[in-house]
OpenMM code with the backbone's topology and positions (N, CA, C; nanometers):
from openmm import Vec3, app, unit

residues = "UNK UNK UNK UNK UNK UNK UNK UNK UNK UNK UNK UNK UNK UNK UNK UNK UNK UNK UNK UNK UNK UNK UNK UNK UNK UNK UNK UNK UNK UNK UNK UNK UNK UNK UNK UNK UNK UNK UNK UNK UNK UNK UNK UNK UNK UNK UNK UNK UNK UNK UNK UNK UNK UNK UNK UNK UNK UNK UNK UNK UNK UNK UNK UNK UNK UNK UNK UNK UNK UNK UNK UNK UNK UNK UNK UNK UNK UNK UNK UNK UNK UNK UNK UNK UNK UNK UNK UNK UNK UNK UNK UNK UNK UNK UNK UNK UNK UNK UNK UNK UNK UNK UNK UNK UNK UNK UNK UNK UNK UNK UNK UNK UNK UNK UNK UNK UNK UNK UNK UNK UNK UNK UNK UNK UNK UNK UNK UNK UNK UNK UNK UNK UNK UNK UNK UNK UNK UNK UNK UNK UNK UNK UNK UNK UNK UNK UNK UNK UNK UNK UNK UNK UNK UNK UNK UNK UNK UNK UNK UNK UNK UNK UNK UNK UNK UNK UNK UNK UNK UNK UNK UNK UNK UNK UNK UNK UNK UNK".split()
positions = [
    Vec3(8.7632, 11.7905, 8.6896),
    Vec3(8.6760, 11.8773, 8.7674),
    Vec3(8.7593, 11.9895, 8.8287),
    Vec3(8.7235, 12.0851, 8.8434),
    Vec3(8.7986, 12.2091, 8.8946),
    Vec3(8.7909, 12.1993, 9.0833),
    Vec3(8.9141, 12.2025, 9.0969),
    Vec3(8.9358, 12.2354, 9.2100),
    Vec3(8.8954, 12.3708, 9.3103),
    Vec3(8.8731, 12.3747, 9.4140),
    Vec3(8.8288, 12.4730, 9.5119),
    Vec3(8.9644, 12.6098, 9.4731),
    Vec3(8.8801, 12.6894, 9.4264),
    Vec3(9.0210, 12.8313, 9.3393),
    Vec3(9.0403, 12.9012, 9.4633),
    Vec3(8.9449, 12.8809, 9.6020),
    Vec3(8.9756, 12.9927, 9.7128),
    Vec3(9.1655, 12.9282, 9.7720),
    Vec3(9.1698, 12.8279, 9.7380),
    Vec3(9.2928, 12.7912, 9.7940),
    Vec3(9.3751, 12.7260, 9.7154),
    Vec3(9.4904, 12.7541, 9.6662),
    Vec3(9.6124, 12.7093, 9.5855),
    Vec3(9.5776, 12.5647, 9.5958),
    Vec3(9.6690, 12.5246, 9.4662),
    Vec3(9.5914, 12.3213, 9.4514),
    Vec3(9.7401, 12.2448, 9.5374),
    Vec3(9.8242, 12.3251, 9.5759),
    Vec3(9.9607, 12.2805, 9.6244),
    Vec3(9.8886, 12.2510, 9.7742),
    Vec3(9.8796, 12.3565, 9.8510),
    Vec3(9.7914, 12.3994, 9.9710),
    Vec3(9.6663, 12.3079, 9.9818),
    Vec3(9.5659, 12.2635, 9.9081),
    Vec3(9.4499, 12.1771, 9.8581),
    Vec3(9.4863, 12.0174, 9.8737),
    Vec3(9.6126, 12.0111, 9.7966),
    Vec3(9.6604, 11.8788, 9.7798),
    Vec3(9.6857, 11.8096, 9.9103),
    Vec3(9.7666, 11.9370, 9.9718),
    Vec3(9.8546, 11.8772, 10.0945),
    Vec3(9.7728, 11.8532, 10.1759),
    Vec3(9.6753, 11.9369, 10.2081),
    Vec3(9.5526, 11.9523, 10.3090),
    Vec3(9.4593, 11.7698, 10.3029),
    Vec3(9.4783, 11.7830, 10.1517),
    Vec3(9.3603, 11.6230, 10.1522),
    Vec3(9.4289, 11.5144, 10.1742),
    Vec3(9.5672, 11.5211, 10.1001),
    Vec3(9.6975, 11.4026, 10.1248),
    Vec3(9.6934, 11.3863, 10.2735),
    Vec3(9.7156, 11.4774, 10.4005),
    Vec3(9.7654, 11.5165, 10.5362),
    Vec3(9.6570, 11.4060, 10.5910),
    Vec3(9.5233, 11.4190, 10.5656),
    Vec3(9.4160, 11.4138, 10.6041),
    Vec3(9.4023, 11.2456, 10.5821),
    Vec3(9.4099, 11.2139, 10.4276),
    Vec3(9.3721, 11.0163, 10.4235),
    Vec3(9.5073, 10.9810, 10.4091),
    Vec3(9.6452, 11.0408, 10.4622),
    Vec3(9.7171, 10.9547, 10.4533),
    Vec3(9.7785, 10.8451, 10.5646),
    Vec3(9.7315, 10.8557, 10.6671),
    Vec3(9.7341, 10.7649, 10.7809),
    Vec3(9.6471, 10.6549, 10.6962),
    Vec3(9.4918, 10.6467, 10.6800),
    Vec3(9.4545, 10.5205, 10.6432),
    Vec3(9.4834, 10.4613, 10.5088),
    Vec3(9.5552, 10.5167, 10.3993),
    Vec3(9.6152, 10.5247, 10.3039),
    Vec3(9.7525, 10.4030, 10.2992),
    Vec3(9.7988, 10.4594, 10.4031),
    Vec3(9.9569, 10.3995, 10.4936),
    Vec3(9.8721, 10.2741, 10.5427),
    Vec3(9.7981, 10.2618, 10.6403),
    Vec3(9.7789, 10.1594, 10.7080),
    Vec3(9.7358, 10.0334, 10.5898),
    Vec3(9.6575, 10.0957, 10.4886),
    Vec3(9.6634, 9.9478, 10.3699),
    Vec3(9.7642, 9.9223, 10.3144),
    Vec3(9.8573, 10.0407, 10.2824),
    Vec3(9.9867, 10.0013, 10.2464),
    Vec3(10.0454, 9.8641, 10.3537),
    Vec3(10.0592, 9.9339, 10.4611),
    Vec3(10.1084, 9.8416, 10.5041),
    Vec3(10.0642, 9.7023, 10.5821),
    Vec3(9.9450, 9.7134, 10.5400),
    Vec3(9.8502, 9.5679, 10.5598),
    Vec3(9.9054, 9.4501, 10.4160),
    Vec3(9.9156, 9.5108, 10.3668),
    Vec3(9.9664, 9.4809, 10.2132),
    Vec3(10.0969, 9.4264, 10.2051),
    Vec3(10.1966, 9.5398, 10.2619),
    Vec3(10.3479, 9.4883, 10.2560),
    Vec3(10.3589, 9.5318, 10.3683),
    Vec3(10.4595, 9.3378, 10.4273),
    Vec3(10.4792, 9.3773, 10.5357),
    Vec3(10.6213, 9.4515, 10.6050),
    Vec3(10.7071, 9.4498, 10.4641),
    Vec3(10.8468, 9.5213, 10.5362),
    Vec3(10.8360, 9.6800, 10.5482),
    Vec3(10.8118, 9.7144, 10.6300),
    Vec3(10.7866, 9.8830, 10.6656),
    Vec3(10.8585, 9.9737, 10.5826),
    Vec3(10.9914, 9.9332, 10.5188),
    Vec3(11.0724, 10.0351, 10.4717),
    Vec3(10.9949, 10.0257, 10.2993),
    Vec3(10.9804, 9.9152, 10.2770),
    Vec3(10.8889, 9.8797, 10.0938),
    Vec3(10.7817, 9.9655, 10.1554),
    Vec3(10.6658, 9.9890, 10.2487),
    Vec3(10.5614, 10.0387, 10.2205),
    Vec3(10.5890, 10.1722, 10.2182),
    Vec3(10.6846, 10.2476, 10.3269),
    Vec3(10.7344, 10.3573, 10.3564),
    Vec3(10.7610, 10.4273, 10.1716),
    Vec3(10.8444, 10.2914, 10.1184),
    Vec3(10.8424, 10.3750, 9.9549),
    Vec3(10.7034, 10.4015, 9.8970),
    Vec3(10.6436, 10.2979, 9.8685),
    Vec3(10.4909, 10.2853, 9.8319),
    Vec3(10.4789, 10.3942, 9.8495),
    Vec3(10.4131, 10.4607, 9.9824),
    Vec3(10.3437, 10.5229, 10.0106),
    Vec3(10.4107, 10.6939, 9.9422),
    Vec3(10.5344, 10.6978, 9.9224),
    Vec3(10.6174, 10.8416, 9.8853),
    Vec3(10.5515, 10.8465, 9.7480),
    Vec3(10.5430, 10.7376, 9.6835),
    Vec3(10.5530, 10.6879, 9.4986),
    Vec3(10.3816, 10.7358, 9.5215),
    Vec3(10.3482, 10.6724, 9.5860),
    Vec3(10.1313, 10.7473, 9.6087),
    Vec3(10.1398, 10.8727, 9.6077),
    Vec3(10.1729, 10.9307, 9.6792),
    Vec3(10.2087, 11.0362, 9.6665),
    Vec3(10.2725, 11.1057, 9.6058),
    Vec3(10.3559, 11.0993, 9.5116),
    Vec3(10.4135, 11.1653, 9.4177),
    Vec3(10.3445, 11.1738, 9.2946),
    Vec3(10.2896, 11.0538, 9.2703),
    Vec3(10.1698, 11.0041, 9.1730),
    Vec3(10.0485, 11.1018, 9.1925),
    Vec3(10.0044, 11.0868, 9.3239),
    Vec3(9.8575, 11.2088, 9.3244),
    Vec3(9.9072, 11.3034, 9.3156),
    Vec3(10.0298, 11.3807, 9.3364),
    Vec3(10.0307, 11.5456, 9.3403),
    Vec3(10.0413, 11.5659, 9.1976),
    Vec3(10.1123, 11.4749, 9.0839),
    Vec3(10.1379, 11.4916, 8.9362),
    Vec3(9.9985, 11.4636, 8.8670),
    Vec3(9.9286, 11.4062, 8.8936),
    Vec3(9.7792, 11.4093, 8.8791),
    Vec3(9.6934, 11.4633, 8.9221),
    Vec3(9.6971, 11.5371, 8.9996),
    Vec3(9.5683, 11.6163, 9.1538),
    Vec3(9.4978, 11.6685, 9.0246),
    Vec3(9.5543, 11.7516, 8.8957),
    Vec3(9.4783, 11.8320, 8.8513),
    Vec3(9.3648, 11.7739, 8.7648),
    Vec3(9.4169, 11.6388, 8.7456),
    Vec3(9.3185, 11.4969, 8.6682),
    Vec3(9.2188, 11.4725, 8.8158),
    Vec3(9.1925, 11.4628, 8.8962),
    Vec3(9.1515, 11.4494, 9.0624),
    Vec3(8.9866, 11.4705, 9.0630),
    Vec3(8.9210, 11.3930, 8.9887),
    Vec3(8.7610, 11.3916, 8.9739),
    Vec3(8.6921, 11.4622, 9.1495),
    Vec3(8.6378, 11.5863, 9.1885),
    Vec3(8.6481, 11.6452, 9.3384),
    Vec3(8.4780, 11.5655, 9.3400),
    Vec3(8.4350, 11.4768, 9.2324),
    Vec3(8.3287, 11.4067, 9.2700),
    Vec3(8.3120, 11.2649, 9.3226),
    Vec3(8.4643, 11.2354, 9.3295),
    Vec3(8.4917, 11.1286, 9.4069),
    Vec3(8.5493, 11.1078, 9.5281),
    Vec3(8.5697, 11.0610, 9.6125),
    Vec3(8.5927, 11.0655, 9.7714),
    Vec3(8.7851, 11.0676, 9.7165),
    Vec3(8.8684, 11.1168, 9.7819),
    Vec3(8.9952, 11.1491, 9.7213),
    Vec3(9.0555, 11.0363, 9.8109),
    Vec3(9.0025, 10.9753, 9.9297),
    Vec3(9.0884, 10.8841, 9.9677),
    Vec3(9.0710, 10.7675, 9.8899),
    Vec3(8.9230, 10.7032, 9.8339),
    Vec3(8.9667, 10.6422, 9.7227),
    Vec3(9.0255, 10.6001, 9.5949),
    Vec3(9.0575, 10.7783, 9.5817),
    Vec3(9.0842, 10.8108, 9.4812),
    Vec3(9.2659, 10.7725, 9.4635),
    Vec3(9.3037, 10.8046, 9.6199),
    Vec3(9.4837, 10.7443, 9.6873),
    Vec3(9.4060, 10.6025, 9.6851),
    Vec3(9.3865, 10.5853, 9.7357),
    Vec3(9.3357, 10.3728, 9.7349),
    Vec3(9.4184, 10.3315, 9.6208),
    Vec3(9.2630, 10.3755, 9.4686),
    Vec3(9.3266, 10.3375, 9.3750),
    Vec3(9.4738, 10.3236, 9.3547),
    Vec3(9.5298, 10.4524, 9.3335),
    Vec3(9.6966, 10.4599, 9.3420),
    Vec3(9.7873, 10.3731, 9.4200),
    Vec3(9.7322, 10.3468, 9.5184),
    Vec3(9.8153, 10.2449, 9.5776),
    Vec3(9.7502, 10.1640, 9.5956),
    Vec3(9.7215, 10.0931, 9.5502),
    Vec3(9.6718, 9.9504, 9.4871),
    Vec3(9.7167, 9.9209, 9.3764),
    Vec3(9.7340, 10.0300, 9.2347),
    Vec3(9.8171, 9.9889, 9.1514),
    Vec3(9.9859, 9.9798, 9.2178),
    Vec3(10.0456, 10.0623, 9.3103),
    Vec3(10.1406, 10.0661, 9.3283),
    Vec3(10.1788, 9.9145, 9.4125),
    Vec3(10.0865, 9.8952, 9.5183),
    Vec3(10.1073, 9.7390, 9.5462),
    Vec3(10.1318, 9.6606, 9.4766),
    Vec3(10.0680, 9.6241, 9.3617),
    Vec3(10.0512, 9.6037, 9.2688),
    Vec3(10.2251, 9.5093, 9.1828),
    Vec3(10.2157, 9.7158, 9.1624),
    Vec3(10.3557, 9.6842, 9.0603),
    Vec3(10.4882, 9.6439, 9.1965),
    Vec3(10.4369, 9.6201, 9.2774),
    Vec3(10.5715, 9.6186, 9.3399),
    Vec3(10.5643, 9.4382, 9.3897),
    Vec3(10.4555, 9.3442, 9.4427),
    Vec3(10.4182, 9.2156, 9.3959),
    Vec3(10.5020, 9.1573, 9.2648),
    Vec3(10.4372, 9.2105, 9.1078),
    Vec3(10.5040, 9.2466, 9.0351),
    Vec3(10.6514, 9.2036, 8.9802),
    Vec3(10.7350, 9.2937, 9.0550),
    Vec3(10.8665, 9.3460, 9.0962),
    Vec3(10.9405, 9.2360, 9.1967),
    Vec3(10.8377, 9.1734, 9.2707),
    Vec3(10.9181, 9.0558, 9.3426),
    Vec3(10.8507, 8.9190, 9.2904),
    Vec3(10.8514, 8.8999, 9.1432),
    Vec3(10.7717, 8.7656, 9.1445),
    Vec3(10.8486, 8.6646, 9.1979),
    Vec3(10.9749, 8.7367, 9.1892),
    Vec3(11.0623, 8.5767, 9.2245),
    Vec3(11.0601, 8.5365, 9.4050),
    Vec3(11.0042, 8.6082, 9.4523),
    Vec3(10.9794, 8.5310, 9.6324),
    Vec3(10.8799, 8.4657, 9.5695),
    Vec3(10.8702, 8.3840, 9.7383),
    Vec3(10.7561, 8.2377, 9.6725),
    Vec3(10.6115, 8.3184, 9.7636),
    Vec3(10.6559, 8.3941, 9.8331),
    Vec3(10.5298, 8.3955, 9.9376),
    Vec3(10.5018, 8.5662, 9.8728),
    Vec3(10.3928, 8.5697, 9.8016),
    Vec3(10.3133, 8.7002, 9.7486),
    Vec3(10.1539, 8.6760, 9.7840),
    Vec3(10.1168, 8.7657, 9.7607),
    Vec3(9.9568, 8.7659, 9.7683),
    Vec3(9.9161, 8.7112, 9.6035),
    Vec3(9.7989, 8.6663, 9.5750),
    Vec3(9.7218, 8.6239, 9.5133),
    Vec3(9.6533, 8.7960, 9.4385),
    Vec3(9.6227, 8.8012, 9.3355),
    Vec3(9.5389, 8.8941, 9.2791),
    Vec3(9.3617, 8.9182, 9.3486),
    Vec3(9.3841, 8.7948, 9.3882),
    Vec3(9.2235, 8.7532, 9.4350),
    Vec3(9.2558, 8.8391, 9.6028),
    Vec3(9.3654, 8.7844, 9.6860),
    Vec3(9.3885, 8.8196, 9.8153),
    Vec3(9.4160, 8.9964, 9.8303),
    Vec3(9.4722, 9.0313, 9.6988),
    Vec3(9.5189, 9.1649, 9.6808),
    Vec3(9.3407, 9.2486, 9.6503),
    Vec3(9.2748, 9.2088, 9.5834),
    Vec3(9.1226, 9.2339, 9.5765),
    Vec3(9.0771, 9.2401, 9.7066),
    Vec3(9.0567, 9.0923, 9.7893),
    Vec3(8.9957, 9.1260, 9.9057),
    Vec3(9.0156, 9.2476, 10.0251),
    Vec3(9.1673, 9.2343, 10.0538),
    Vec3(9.2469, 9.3337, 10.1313),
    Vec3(9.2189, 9.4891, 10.0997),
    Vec3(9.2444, 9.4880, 9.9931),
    Vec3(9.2170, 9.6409, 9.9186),
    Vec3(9.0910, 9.6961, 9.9130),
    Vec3(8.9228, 9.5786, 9.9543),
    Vec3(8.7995, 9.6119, 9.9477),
    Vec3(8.8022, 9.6260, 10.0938),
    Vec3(8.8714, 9.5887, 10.1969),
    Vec3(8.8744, 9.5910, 10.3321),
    Vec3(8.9071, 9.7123, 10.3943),
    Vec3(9.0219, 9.7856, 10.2859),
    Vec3(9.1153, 9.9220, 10.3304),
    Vec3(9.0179, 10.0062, 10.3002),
    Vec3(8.9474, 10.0078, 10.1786),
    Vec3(8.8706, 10.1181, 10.0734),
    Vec3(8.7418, 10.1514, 10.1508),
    Vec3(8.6887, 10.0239, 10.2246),
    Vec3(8.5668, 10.0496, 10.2888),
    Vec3(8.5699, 10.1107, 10.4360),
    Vec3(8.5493, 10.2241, 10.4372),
    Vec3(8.4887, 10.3356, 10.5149),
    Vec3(8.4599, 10.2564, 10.6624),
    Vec3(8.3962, 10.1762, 10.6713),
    Vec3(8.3652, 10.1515, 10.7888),
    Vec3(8.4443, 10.0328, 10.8166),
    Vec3(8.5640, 9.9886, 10.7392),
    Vec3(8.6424, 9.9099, 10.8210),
    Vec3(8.7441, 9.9948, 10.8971),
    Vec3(8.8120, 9.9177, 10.9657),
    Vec3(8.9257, 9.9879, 11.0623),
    Vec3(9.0691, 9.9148, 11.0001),
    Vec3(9.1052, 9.9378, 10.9157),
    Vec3(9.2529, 9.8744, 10.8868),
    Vec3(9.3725, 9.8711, 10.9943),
    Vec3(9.3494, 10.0388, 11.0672),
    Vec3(9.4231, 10.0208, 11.1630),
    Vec3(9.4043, 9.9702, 11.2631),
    Vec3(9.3142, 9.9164, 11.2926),
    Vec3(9.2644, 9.8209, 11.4403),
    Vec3(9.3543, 9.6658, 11.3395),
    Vec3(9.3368, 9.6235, 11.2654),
    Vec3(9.3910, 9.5494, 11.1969),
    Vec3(9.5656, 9.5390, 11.2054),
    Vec3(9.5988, 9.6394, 11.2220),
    Vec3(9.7492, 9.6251, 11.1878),
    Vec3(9.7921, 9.6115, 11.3383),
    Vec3(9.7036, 9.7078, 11.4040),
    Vec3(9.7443, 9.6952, 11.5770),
    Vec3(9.7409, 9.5746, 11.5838),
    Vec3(9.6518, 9.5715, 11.5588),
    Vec3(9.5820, 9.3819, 11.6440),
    Vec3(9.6495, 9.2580, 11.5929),
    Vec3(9.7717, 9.2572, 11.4639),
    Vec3(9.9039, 9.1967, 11.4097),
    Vec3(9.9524, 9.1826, 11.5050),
    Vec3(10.0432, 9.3276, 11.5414),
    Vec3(10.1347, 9.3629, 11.6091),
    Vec3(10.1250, 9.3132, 11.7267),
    Vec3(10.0140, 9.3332, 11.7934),
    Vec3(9.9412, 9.2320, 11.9378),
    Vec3(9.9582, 9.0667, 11.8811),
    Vec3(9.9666, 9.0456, 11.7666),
    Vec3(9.9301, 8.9181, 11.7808),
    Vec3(10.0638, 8.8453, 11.7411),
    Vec3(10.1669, 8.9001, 11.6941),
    Vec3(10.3079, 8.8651, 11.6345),
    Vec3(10.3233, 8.8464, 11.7876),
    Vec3(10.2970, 8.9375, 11.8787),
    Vec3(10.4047, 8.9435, 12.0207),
    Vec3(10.3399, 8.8462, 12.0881),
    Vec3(10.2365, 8.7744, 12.0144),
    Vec3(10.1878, 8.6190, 12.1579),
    Vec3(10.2055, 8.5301, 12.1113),
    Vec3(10.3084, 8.5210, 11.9784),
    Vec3(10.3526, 8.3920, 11.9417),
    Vec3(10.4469, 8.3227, 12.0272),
    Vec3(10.4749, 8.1809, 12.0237),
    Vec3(10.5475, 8.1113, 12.0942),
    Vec3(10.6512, 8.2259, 12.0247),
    Vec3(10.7748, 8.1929, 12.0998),
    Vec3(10.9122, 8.2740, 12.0189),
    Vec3(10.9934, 8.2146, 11.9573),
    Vec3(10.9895, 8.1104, 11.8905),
    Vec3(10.9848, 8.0157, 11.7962),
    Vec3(10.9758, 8.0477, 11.6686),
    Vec3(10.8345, 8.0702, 11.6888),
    Vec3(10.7213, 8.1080, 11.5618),
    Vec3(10.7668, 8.2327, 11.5450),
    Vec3(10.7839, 8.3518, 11.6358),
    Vec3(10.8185, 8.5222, 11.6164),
    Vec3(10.9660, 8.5008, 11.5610),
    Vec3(11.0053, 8.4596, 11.6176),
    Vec3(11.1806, 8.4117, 11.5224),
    Vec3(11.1521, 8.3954, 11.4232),
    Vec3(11.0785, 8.3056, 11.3730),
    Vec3(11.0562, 8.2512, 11.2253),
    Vec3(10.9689, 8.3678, 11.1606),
    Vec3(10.8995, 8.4316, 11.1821),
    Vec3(10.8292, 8.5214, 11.1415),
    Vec3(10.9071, 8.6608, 11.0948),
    Vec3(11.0009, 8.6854, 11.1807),
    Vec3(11.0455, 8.8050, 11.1939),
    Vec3(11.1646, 8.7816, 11.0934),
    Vec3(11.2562, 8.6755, 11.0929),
    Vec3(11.3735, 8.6176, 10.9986),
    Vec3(11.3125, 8.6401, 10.8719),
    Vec3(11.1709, 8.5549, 10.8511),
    Vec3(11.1134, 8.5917, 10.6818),
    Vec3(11.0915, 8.7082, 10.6249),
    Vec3(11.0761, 8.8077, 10.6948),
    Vec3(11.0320, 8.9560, 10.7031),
    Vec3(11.1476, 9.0142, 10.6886),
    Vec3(11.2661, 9.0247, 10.7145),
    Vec3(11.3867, 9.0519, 10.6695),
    Vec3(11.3821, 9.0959, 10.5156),
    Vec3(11.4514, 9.2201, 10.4755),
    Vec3(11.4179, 9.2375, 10.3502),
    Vec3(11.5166, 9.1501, 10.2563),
    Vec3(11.4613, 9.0885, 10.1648),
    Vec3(11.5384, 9.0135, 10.0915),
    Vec3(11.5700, 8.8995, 10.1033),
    Vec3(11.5012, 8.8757, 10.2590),
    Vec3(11.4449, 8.6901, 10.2813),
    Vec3(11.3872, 8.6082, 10.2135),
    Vec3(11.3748, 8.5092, 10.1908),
    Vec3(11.3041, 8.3929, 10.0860),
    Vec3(11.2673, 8.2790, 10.1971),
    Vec3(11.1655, 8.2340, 10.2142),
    Vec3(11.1336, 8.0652, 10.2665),
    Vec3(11.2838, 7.9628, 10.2739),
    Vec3(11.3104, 8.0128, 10.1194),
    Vec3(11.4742, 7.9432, 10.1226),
    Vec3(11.5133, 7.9567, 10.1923),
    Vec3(11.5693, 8.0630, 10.1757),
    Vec3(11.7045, 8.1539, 10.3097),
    Vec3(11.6636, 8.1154, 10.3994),
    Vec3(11.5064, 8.1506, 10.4641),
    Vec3(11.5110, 8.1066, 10.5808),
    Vec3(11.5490, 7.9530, 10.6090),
    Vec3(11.5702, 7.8739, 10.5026),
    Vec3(11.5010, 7.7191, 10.5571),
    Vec3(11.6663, 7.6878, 10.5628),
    Vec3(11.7333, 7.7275, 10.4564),
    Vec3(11.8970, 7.6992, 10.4759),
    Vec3(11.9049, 7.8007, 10.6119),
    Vec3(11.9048, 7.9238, 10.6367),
    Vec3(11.9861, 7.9060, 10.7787),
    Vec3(11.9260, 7.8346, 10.9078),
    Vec3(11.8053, 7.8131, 10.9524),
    Vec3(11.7655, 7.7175, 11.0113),
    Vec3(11.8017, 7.5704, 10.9931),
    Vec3(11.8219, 7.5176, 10.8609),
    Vec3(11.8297, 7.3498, 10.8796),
    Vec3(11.7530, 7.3098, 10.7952),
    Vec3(11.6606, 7.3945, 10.8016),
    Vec3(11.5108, 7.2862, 10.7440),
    Vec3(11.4943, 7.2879, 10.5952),
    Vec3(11.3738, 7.2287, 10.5439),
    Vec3(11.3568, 7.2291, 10.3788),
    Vec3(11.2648, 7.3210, 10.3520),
    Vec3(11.2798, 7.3561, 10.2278),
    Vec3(11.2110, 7.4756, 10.2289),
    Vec3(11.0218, 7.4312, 10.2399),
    Vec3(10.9972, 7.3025, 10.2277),
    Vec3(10.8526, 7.2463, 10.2506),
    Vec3(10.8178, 7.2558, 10.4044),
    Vec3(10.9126, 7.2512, 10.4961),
    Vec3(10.9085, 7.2335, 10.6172),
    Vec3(10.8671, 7.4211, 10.6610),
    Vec3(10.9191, 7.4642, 10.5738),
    Vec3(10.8793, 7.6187, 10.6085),
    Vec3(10.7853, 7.6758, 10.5852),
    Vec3(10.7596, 7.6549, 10.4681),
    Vec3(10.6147, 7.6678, 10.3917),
    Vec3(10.5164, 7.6292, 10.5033),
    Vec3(10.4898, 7.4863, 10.5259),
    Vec3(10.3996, 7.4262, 10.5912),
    Vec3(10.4070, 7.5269, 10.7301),
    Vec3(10.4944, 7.5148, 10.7944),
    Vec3(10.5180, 7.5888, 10.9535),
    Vec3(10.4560, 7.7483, 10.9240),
    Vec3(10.4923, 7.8155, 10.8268),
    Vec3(10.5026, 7.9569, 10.7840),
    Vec3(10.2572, 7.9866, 10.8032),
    Vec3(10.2635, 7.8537, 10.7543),
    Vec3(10.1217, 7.8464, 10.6931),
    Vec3(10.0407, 7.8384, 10.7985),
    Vec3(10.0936, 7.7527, 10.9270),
    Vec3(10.0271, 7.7510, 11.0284),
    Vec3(10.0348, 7.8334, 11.1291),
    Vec3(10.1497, 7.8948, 11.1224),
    Vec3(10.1444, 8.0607, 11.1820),
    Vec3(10.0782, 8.1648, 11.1243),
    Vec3(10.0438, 8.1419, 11.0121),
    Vec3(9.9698, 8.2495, 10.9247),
    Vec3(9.8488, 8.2383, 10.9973),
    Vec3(9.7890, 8.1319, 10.9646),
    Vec3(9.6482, 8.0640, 10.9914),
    Vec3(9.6071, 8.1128, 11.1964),
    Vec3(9.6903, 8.1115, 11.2283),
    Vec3(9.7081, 8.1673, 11.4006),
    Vec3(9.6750, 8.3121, 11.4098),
    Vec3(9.8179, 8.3694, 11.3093),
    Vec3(9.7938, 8.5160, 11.3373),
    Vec3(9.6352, 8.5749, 11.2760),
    Vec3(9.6122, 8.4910, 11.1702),
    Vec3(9.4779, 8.5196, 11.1347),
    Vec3(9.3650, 8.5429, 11.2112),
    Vec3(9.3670, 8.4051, 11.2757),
    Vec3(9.2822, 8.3985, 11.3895),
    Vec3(9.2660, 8.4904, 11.4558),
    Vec3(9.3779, 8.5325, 11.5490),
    Vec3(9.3825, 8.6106, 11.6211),
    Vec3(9.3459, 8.7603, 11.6064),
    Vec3(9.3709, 8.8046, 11.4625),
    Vec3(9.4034, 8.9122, 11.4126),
    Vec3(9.1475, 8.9615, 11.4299),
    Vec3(9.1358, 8.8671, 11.3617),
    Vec3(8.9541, 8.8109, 11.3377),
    Vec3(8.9368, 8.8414, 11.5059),
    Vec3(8.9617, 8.7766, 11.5802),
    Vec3(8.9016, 8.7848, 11.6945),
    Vec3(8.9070, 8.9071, 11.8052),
    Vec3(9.0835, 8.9430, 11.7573),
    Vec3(9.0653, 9.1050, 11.8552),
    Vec3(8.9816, 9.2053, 11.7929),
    Vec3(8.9871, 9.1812, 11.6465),
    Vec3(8.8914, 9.2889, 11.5612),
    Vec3(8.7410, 9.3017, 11.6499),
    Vec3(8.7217, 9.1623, 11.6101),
    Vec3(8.5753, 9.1644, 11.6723),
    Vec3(8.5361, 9.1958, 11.7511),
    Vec3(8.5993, 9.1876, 11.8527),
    Vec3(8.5827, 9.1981, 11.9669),
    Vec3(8.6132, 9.3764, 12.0353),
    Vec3(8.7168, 9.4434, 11.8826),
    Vec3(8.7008, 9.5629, 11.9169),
    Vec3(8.8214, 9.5909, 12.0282),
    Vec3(8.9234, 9.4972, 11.9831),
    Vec3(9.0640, 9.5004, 12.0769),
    Vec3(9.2117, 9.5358, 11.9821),
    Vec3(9.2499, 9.6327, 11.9492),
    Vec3(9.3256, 9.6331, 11.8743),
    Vec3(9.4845, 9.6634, 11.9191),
    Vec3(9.4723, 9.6947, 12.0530),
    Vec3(9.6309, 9.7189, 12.1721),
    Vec3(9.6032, 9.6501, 12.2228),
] * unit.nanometer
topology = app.Topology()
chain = topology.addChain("A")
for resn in residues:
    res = topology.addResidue(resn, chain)
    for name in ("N", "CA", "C"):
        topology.addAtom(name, app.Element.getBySymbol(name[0]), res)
């Protein structure tokens, strides 16, 4: 589809990129949680739509149109780490990505409301949380420098998940995301 000719497609691009790339970012990084992996993601989305803009259907909403793109880019980067044990599911990568794409969710009330909810863990659990998140951490790693087996982590890892979840559901709802 032809782009708007009153304004250069460089100028066009940047203008629409500028515009959905905050909520763009925020599924990125609902997705992956080490900031510096999404920080790439999100350059590679972007490098991807500007080499394509001129393929850029202007009859489709363009932030879905970045969605797509980074969703494949999540994607290949899952992918790229098959060998950690803790990835998303294709099914979990579906749900998340129908959560970001839809307009009237708030992803970023979502990521706030993490961040609120990482900081009311016992500090135990935020230790353990924050150690796995380390780039290039494994359940392993973590479980050898702690002591423990790597089942003992899994299980613990699972019931902090299941918390932050909670929590994450209830400030949403409630429309609390700081």
């Amino acid at each position: 589809m032809p782009h708007d000719t009153a304004q250069p497609a460089g100028e066009q691009f940047a203008r629409l990129l500028m515009k959905h790339q905050p909520r763009v970012y925020a599924y990125v990084r609902s997705m992956v949680y080490i900031a510096t992996d999404a920080d790439d993601i999100l350059q590679d989305v972007a490098m991807v739509a500007w080499k394509r803009f001129e393929d850029y259907d202007t009859d489709r909403p363009f932030d879905l149109w970045l969605f797509g793109i980074a969703r494949n880019r999540v994607r290949n980067y899952y992918r790229a780490k098959k060998s950690d044990r803790l990835r998303f599911s294709s099914a979990t990568l579906d749900l998340l990505e129908r959560d970001a794409a839809d307009p009237s969710r708030q992803v970023e009330q979502s990521q706030a409301a993490l961040e609120v909810c990482i900081g009311k863990l016992p500090d135990r659990d935020n230790d353990l949380i924050r150690k796995r998140y380390v780039p290039g951490a494994t359940n392993r790693s973590v479980a050898q420098e702690l002591g423990w087996t790597d089942s003992k982590i899994s299980r613990h890892l699972s019931r902090v998940y299941a918390v932050l979840l909670l929590c994450i559901r209830r400030r949403v709802a409630e429309g609390e995301s700081a």
